[in-house]
SEKOL-769513 format. One record per atom (N, C-alpha, C, CB): residue in one letter; x, y, z. Coordinates in steps of 0.02 Angstrom, whole numbers, plus 50000, padded with zeros to 5 digits. Glycine has a CB too. Layout:
BEGIN
aXYZ
...
This chain:
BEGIN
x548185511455072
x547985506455025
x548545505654974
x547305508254992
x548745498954958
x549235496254909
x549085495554855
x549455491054919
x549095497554783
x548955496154723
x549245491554689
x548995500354694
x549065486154670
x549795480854636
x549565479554566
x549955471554680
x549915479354527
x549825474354458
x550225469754432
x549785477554405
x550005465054434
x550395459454421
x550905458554476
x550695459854355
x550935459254531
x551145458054595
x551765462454597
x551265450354611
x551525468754570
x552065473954595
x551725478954590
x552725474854560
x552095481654645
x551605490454703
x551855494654641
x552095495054818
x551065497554622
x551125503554583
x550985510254609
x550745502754532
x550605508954654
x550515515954688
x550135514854761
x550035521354636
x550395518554807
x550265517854870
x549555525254897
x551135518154908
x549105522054899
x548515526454908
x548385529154985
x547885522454882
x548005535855011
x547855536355077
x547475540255088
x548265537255114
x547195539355146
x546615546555152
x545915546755106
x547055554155123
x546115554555095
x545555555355043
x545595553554968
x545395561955043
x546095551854947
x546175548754889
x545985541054876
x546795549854876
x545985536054956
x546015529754944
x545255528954939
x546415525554996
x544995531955001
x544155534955013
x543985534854936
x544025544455056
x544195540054893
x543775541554829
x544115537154779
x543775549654803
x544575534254769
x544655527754736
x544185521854759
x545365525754745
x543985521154811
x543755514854820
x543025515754818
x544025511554883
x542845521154824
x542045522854797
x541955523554721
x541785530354828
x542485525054670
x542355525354606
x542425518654580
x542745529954574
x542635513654599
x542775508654565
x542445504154596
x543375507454556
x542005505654659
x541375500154689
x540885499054637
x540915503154758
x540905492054612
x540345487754557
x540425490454488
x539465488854578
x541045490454476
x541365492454405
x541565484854385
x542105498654409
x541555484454316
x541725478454295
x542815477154277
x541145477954221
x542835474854270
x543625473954247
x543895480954223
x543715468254181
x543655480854174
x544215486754123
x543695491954137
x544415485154019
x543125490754171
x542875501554178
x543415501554253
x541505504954210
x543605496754306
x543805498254375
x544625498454323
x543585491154457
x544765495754283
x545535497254256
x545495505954233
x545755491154172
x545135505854206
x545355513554173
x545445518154229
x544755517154121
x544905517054298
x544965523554365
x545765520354398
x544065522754449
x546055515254371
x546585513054405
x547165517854381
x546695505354393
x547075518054306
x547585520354285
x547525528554311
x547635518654209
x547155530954308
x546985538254319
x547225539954393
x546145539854309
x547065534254406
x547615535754504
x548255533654499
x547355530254586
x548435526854461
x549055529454454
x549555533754422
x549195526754451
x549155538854377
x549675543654328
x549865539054267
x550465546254373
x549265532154245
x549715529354194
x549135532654163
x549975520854184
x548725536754126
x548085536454093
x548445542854041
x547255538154149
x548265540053982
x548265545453902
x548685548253903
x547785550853883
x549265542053873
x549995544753876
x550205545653787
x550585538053924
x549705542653756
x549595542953699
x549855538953637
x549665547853696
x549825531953690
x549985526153648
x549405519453647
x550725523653676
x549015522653680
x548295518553685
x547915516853634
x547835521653720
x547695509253647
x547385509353571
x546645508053600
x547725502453505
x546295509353551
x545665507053550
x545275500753523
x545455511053529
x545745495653496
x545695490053477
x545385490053403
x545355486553526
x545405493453363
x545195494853309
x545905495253252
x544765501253321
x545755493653213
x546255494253162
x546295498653122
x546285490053130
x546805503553092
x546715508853039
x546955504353005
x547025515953037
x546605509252955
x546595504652870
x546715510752810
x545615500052849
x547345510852790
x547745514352750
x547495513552683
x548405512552757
């Protein structure tokens, strides 16, 4: 299985990994099936993530 974003291969899936990727992200909406994306590809809590909230100094 091919992973793409924005029409470039981020990670190439197989086996038992593609198996349990494609069962975690069956009837997930956008950004809950984005977050198991990132977690397969090694992009997840690199620690520049925001939470869309603003600090206020």
């Amino acid at each position: 299985m091919l992973v793409y974003w924005y029409n470039k291969l981020v990670v190439t899936l197989a086996g038992k990994q593609a198996t349990k990727f494609l069962r975690q992200i069956d009837g997930l909406d956008g950004a809950e099936a984005q977050l198991v994306m990132a977690r397969f590809t090694g992009n997840f809590k690199r620690g520049n993530e925001r939470d869309g909230k603003q600090s206020r100094k």
